[in-house]
C-alpha positions as CSV (number, residue, x, y, z in Angstrom):
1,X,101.5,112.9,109.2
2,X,100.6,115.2,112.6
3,X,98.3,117.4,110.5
4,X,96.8,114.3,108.7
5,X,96.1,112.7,112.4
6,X,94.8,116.2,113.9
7,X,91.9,116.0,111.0
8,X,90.8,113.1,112.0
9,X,90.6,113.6,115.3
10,X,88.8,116.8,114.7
11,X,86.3,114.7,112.2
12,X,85.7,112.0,115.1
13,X,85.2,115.0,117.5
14,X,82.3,116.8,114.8
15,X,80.5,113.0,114.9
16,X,80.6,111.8,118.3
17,X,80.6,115.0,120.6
18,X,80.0,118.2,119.2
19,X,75.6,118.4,118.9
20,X,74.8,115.4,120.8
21,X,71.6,114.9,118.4
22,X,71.4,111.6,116.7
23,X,69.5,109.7,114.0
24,X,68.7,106.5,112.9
25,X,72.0,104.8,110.3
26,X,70.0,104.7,106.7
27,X,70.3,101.7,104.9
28,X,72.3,103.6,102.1
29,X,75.0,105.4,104.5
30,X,75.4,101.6,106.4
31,X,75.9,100.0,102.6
32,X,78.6,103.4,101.8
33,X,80.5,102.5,104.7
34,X,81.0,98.7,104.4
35,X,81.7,99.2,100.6
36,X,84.2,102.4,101.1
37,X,86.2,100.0,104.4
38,X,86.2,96.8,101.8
39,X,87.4,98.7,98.9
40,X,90.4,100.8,100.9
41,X,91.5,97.6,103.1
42,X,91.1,95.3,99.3
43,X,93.8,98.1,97.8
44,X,96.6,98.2,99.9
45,X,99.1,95.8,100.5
46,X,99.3,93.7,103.5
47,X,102.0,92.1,103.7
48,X,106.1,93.9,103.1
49,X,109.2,92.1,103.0
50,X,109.4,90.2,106.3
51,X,108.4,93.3,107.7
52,X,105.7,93.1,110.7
53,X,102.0,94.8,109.8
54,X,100.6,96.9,112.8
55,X,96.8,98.2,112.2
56,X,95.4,95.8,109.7
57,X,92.2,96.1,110.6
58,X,90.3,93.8,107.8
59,X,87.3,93.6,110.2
60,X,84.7,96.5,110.0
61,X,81.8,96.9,112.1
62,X,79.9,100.5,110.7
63,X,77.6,100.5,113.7
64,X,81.0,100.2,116.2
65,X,82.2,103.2,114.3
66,X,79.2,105.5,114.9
67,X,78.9,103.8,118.4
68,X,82.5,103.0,119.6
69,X,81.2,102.7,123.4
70,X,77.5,101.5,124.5
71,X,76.4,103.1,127.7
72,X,73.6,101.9,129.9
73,X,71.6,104.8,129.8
74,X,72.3,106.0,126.1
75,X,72.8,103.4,123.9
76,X,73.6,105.0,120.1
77,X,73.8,101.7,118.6
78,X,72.6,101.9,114.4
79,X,72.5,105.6,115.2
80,X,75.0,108.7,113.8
81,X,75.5,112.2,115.0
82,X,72.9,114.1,112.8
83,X,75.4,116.6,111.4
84,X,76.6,113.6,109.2
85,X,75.3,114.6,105.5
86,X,75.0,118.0,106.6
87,X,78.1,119.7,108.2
88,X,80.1,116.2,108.3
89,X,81.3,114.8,105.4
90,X,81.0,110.5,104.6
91,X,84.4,110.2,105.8
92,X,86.4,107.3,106.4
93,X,89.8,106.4,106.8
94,X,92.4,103.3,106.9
95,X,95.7,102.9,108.2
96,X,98.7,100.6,107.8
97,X,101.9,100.4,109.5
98,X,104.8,98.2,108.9
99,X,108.2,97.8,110.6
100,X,111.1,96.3,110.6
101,X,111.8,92.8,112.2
102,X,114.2,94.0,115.5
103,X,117.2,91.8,114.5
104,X,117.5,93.7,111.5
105,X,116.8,97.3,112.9
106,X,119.3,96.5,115.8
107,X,121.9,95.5,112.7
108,X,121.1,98.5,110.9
109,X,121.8,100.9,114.3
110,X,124.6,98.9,114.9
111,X,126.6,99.6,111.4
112,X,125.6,103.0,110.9
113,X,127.6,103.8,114.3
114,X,130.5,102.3,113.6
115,X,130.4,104.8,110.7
116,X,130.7,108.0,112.8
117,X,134.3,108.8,113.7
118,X,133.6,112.2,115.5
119,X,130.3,112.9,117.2
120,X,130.7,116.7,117.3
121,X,130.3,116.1,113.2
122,X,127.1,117.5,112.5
123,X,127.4,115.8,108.8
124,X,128.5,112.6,110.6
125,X,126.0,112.6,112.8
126,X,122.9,113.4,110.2
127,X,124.0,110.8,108.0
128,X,123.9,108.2,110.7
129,X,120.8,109.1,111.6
130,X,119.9,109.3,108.2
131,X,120.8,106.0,107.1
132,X,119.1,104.4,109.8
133,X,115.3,105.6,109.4
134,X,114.7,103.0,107.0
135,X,112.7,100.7,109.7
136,X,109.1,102.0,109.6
137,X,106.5,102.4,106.7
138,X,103.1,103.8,107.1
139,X,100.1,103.7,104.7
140,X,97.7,106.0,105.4
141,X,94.6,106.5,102.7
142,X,91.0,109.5,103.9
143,X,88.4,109.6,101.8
144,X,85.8,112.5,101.6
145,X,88.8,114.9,102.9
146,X,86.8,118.1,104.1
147,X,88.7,121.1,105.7
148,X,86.8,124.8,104.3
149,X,89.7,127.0,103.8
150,X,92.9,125.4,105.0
151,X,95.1,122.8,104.0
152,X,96.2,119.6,106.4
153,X,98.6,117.8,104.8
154,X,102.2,118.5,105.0
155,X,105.0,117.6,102.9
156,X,108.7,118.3,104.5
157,X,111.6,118.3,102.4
158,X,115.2,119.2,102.2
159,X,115.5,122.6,99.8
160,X,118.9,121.0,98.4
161,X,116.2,117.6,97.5
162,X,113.3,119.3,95.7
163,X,110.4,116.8,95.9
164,X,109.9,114.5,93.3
165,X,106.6,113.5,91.3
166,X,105.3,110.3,91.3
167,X,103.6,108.5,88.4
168,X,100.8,106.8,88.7
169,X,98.2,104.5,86.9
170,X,95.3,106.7,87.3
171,X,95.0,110.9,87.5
172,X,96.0,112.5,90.2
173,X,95.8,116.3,91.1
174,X,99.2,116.0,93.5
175,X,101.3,113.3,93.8
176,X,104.8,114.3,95.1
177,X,107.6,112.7,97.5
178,X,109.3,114.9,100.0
179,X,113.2,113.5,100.5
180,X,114.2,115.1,104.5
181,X,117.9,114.4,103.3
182,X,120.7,114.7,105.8
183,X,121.8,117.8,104.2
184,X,119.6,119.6,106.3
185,X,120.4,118.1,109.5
186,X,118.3,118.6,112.4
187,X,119.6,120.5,115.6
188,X,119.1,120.9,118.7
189,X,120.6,124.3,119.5
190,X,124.2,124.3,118.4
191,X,124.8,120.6,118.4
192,X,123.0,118.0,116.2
193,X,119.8,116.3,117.6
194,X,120.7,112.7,118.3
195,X,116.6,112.0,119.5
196,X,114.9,113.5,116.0
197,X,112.0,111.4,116.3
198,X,110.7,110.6,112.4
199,X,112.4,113.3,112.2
200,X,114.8,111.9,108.9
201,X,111.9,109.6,107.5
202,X,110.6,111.0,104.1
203,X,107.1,111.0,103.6
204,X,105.0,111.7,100.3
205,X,101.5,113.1,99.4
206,X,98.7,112.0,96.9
207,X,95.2,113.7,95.7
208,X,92.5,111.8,93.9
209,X,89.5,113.7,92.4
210,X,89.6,117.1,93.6
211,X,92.3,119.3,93.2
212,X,94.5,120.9,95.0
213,X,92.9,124.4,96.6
214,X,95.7,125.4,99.4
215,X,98.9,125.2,99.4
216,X,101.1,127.3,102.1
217,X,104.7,127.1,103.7
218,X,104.3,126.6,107.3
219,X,107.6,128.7,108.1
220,X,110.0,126.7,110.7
221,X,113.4,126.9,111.4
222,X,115.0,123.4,110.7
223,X,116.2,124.7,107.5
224,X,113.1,122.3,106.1
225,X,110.7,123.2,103.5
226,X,107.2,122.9,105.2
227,X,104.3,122.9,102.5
228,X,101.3,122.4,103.3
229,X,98.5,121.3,100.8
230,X,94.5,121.6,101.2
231,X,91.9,118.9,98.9
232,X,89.0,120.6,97.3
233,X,85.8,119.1,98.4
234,X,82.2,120.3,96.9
235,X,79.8,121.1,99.9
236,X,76.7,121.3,98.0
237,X,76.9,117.6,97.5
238,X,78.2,117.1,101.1
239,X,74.3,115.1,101.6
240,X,75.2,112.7,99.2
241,X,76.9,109.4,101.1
242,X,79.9,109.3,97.9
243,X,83.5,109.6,97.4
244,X,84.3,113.2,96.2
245,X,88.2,112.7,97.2
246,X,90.9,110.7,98.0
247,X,94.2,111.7,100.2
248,X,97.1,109.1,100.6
249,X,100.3,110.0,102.2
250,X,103.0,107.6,103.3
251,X,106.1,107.8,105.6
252,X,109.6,105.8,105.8
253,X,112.5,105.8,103.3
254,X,112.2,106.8,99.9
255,X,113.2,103.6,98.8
256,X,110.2,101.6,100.4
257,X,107.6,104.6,99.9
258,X,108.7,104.6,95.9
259,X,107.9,100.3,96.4
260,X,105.0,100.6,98.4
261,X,103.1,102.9,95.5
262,X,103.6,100.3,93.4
263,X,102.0,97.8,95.6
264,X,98.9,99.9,96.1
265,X,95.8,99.2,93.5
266,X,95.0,102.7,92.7
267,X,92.7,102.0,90.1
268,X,90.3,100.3,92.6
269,X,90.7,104.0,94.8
270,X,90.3,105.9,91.5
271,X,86.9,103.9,90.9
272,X,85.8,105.0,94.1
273,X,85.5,108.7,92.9
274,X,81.9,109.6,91.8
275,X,82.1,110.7,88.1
């Protein structure tokens, strides 16, 4: 999700460039992070179908995290930004993407053309393109999810599709899939957009232990439903190096996203949560 990847970038931003003022790693925070990267990478899957994994990153090095590049004259090796505990949250994130083997994508394109008799058919049209964005599915868990006052994760679906809940093992405060069905085709002025990106992918939204404190329509005109949802996070206890929340979304078709929640071990994220 574009929202979910802007709050990231704005976290790494907060750490890495915003005071400039460092401080030694403690022992406790270095122990968080290697725990909190174990326990994320050890509950999703790794493996789908015959499918490709991009991003499986099973390796974690806290001190390249804090310290992604070493220069001569400043080297912040073992050292953190010192708004982390104290305007920065102890957040981390993980990512998996899979994708479909070419042969098979290429297959895929190939029938769903042969399907369209008249390209001026903006249901024709939408339904190809529809049918084919069923070749990509992305993972993506944050912990410690901390945005005062707004929300960052969007769920786009199809008004005529209303999203649906998903059941899970463990409580959740959202958990919903949003279906971008071809009934609301994408357009590009007055003729259908044949380059719509992700643009037909579904995508779906989950909240462990906090609950939901925004949620807002970001107003487009696609004929989409935009909602966008905000995590609550507790500030007073943003010192403490714990997991106050957990945000997983997903993307690709339905189908796979309904398959790949069952795959995930949410009762090892749900542990995760301080109690």
């Amino acid at each position: 999700m574009k929202r979910s990847l802007v709050y990231i970038l704005a976290l790494i931003c907060l750490c890495y460039c915003s005071w400039g003022q460092t401080r030694k790693l403690r022992k406790d925070e270095i122990d968080f992070y290697n725990n909190l990267h174990q326990v994320l990478y050890n509950a999703v899957p790794h493996e789908y179908k015959d499918w490709k994994a991009v991003g499986d990153a099973k390796e974690f090095d806290v001190f390249k995290y804090f310290c992604p590049i070493v220069y001569a004259d400043n080297d912040c090796t073992g050292k953190t930004d010192v708004s982390l505990g104290t305007r920065v949250p102890y957040q981390l994130s993980y990512s998996i993407d899979f994708s479909m083997p070419g042969s098979q994508s290429d297959a895929l394109k190939g029938s769903a053309m042969r399907t369209v008799k008249d390209y001026t058919n903006t249901a024709q049209i939408a339904g190809m393109l529809k049918s084919v964005a069923k070749t990509k599915l992305s993972i993506h868990i944050n912990a410690n999810v901390y945005t005062p006052g707004s929300g960052v994760f969007t769920l786009v679906y199809c008004p005529q599709t209303p999203p649906e809940t998903i059941t899970l093992p463990v409580p959740a405060t959202l958990a919903l899939i949003g279906i971008r069905s071809d009934q609301c085709p994408l357009m590009s002025g007055s003729r259908p957009d044949m380059s719509p990106g992700d643009g037909y992918y579904d995508d779906a939204v989950v909240f462990l232990g906090k609950p939901v404190t925004t949620k807002t329509n970001d107003n487009r005109n696609d004929g989409r439903t935009h909602t966008v949802y905000g995590i609550g996070f507790d500030k007073s206890k943003i010192g403490s190096p714990v997991v106050q929340n957990i945000e997983v979304d997903f993307k690709g078709d339905a189908e796979d996203i309904r398959t790949a929640v069952k795959l995930i071990e949410w009762q090892k994220l749900y542990a995760l949560i301080a109690k």
